[in-house]
C-alpha positions in Angstrom: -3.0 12.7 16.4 -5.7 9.7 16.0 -3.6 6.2 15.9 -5.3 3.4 14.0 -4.7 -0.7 13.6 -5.3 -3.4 11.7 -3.3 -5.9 9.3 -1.9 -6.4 6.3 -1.3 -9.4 5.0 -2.0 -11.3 8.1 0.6 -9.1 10.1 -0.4 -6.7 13.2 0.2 -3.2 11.7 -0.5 0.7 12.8 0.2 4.1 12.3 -0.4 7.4 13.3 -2.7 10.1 11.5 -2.9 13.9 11.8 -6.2 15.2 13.1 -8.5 17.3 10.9 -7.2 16.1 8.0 -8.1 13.5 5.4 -6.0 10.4 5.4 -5.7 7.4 2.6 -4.3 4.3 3.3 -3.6 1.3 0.4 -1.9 -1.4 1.2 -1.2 -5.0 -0.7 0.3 -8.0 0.9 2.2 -9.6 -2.2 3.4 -13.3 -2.7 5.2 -14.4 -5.7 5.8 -18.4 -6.3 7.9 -18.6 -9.2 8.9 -22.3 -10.5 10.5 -21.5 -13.7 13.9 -23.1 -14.2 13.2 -26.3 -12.2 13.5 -24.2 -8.8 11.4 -22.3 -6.7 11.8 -18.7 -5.9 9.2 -17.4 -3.2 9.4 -12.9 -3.0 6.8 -11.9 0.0 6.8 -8.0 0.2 4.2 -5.8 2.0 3.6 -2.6 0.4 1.7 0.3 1.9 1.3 3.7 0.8 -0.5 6.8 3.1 -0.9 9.9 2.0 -2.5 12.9 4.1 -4.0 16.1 3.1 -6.1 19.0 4.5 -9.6 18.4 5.2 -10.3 21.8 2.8 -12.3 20.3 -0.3 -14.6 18.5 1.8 -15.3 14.8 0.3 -13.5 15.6 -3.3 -10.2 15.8 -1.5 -11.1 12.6 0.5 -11.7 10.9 -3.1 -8.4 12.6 -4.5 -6.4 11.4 -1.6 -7.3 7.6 -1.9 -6.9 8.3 -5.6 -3.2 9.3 -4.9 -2.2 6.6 -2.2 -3.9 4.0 -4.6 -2.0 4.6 -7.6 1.2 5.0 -5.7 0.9 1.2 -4.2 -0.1 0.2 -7.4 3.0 1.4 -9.3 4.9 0.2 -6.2 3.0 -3.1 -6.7 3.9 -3.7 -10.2 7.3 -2.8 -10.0 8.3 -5.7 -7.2 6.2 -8.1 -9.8 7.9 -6.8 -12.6 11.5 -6.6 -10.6 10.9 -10.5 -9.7 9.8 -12.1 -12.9 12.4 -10.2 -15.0 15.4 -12.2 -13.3 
């Protein structure tokens, strides 16, 4: 198990990641300011998204894995902005 750091959105973050293996991490710090309606509504929300898979493709399944963790935080992503603005 190989730990690693760093932040997101400003914010001390870590986690833990299998040996051997490929490992994808995307993560979005998201701020919404919404002043419709004469008020202001601020939504803050990290999102991160891992994903880990066996290092057995070499660096197609390093590509594929980011692939998969990316479009995961996207969809993730653009449902809190879609969740927020819809109210």
């Amino acid at each position: 198990m190989k730990v690693g750091i760093g932040s997101v959105g400003g914010n001390f973050s870590y986690g833990i990641f299998p040996e051997g293996r490929w490992n994808a991490v995307t993560a979005y710090a998201v701020k919404i300011y919404d002043y419709r309606n004469n008020s202001e509504i601020k939504k803050v929300k990290d999102i991160l998204k891992t994903a880990s898979r066996p290092n057995t493709g070499g660096y197609i399944t390093a590509k594929n894995i980011l692939n998969s963790s990316y479009i995961e935080a996207n969809q993730e992503m653009l449902f809190f902005i879609d969740e927020t603005l819809m109210k």
